[in-house]
C-alpha positions as CSV (number, residue, x, y, z in Angstrom):
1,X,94.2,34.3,134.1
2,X,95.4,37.2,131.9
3,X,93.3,37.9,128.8
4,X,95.3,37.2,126.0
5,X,97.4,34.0,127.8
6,X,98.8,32.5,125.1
7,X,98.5,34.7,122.1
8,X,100.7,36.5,119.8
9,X,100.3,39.8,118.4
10,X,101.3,41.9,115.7
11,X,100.6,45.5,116.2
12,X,101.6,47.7,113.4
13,X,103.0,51.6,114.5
14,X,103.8,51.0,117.9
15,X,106.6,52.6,118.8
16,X,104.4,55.2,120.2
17,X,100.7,56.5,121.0
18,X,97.7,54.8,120.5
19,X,100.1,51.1,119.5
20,X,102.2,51.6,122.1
21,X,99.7,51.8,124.6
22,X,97.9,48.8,123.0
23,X,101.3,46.7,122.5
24,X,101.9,47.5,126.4
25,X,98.3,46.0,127.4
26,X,98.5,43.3,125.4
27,X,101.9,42.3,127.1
28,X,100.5,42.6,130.4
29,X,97.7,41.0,129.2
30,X,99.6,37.8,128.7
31,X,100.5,37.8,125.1
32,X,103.9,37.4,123.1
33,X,103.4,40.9,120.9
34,X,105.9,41.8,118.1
35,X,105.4,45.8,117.5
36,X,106.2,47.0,113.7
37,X,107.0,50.6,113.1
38,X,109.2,52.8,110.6
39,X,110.6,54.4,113.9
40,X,113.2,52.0,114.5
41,X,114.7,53.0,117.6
42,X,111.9,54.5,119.5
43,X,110.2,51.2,118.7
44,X,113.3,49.2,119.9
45,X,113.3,51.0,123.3
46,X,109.5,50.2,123.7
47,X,110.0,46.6,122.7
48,X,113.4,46.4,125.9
49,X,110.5,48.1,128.4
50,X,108.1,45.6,127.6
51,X,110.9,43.1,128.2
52,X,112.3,44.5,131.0
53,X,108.6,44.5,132.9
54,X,108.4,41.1,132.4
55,X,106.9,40.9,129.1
56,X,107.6,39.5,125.6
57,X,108.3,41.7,122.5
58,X,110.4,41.8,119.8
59,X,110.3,44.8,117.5
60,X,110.5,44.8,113.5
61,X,110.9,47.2,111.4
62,X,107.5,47.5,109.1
63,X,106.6,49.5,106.1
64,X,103.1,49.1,106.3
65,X,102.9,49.9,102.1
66,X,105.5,47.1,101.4
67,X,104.4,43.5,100.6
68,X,107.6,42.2,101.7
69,X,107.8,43.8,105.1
70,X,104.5,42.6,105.7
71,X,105.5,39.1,105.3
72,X,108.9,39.4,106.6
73,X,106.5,40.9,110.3
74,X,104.4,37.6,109.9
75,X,107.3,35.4,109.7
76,X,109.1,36.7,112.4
77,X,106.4,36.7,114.8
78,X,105.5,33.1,113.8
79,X,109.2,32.0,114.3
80,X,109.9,33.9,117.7
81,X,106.7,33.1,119.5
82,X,105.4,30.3,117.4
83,X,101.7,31.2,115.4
84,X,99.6,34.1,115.1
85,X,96.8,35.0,117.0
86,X,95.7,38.8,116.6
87,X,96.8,41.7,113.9
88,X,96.2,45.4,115.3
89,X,96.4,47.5,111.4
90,X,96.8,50.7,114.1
91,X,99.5,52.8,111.6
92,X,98.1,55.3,110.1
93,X,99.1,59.6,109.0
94,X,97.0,61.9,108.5
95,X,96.3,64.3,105.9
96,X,96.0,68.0,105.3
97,X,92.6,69.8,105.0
98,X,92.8,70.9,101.5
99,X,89.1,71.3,99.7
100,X,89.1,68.3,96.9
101,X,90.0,70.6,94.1
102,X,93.4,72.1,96.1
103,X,94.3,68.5,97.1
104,X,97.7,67.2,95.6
105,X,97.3,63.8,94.1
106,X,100.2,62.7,95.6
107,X,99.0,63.4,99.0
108,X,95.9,61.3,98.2
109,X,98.1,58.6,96.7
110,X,100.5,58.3,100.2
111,X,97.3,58.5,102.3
112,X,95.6,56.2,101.0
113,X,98.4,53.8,100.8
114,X,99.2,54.0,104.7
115,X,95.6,53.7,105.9
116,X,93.8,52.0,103.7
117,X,96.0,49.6,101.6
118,X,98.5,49.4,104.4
119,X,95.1,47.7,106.6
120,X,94.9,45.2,103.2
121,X,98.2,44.3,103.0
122,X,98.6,43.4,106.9
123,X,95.4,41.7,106.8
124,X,96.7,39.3,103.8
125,X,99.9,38.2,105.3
126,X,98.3,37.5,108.4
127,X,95.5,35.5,107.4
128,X,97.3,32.0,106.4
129,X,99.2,32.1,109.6
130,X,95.7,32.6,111.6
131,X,94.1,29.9,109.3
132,X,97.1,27.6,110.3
133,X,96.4,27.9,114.0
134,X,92.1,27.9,113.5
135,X,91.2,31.5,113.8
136,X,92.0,34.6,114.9
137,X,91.4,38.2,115.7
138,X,91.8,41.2,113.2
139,X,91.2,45.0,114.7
140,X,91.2,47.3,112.5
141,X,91.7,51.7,113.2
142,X,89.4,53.3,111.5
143,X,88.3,56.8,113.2
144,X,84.9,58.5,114.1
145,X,86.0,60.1,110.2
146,X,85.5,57.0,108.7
147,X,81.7,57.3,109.7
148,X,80.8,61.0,109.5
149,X,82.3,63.4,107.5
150,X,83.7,67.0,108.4
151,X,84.5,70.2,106.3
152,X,87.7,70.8,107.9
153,X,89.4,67.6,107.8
154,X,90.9,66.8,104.3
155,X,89.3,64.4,102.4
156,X,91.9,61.7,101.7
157,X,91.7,60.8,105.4
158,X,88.1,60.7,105.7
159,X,88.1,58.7,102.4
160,X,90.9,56.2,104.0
161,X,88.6,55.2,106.9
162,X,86.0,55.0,105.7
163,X,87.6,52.5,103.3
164,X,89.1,50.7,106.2
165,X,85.6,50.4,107.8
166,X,84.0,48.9,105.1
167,X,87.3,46.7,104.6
168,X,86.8,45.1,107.5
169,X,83.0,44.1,107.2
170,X,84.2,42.5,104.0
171,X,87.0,40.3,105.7
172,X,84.7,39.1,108.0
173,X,82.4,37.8,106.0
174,X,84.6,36.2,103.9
175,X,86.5,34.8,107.2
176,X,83.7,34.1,109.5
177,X,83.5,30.5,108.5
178,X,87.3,30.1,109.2
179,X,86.9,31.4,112.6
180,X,88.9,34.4,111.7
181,X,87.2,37.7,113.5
182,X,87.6,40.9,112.3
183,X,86.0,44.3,113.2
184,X,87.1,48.1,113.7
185,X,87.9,50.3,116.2
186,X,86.9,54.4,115.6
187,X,88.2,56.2,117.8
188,X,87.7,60.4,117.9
189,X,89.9,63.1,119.2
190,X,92.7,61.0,121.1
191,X,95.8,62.9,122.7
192,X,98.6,61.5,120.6
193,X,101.4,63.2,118.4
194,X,99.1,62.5,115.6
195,X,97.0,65.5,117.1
196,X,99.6,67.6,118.7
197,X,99.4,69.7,116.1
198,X,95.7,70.6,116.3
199,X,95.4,70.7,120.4
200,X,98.2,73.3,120.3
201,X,96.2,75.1,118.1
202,X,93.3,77.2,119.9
203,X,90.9,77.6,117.7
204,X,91.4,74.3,116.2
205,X,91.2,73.1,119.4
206,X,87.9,74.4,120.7
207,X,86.2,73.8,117.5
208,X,87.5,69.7,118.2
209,X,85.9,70.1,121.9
210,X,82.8,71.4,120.2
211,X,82.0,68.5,118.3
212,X,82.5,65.9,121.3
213,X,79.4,65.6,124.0
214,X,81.7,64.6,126.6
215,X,84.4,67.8,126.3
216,X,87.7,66.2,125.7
217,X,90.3,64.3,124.0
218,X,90.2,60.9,124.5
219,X,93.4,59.0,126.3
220,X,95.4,56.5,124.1
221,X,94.3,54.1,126.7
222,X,90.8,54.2,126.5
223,X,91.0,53.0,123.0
224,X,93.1,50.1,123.8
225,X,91.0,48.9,126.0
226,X,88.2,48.5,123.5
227,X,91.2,46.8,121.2
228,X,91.8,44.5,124.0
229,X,88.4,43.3,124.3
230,X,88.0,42.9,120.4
231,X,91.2,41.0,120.6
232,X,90.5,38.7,124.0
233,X,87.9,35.4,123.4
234,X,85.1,37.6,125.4
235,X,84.2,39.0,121.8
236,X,84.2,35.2,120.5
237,X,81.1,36.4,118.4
238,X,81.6,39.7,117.3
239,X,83.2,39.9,113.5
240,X,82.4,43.0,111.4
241,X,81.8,45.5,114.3
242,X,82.5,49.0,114.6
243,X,83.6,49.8,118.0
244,X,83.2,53.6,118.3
245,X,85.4,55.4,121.5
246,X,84.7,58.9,120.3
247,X,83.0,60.8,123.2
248,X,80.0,61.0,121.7
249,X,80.9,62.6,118.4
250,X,79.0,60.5,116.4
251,X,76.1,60.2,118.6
252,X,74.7,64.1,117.1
């Protein structure tokens, strides 16, 4: 028996790296997954692949700062596969690595709206449709960031996860009576586009390695399997977790 037999899915931003990878393992894994992203057709052509291997997806576009996407994401998934199961809040940008006093308020604003209210707005739709069916599962990405804090990295990211972290320990103890789970997921260096800009970068790039015990980026896949497992009924009683898949970084 596949994992997640039976259960639906929303994973928000994957129409590529880390969500894709997770909206692909969760489809093989047995469940119906509707992928949101603001990259229409690159989400589109994942959702056909996912089809064409046998799956089930549908793809919607999602604003993860809009209230009405949000619900319009829920909705669909409810009426194409029929309830709602599990919410991945995986979008998420970064941010430049401006010292506090340099950093433009508006780049703190959009930040912060993407990671962190973007995770409170998903979670909120979702919740009545989990409550309808008895529960459910609610992963969180956060990042190693949202635990320890660099010089380098600009603040309004760091301040986002951390927000999401402590986010979801607050869901899940209002939810845990309702049998509605919800933890985080903080993964470190991972090779997606998100970092393409930094690996290409030497220095950058050995300064990364520096930080992680283990000497690498991590693979998109690595971190979906600890999304899978958050998001399967073999973590029935884990809720306000932080599942760390960082190499080690936050080990030192």
């Amino acid at each position: 028996m596949a994992r997640l037999d039976g259960k639906v899915a929303i994973i928000s931003g994957g129409a590529r790296g880390m969500g894709e990878c997770e909206a692909r393992l969760f489809a093989a894994e047995g469940a119906s997954v509707l992928i949101g992203d603001l990259l229409d057709d690159a989400g589109e052509v994942v959702a056909a692949s996912i089809v064409a291997a046998g799956g089930r997806c549908v793809y919607r576009h999602l604003d993860v700062t809009s209230e009405e996407d949000w619900s319009a994401a829920v909705s669909a998934a409810v009426s194409a596969f029929g309830r709602l199961d599990i919410l991945v809040n995986n979008a998420g940008i970064g941010s430049s690595s401006h010292r506090i006093e340099d950093e433009p308020e508006e780049a703190w604003d959009r930040t912060m709206d993407v990671n962190a209210k973007g995770v409170f707005l998903g979670t909120r739709a979702a919740i009545p449709a989990m409550l309808d069916v008895g529960g459910g599962s609610i992963i969180n990405i956060s990042s190693q960031l949202g635990i320890v804090a660099v010089p380098y990295n600009g603040s309004a990211y760091q301040s986002s996860k951390g927000a999401v972290r402590l986010f979801t320990k607050s869901a899940a103890i209002q939810y845990a009576g309702d049998g509605i789970r919800v933890n985080s997921v903080h993964p470190g260096p991972v090779v997606t586009e998100m970092t393409r800009a930094s690996r290409a970068d030497a220095e950058r790039h050995e300064m990364m390695l520096a930080r992680v015990p283990m000497g690498r980026y991590g693979e998109p896949e690595e971190v979906a399997y600890a999304v899978l497992y958050l998001a399967s009924d073999e973590s029935s009683f884990v809720t306000g977790s932080e599942v760390v898949v960082d190499g080690g970084w936050t080990a030192q």
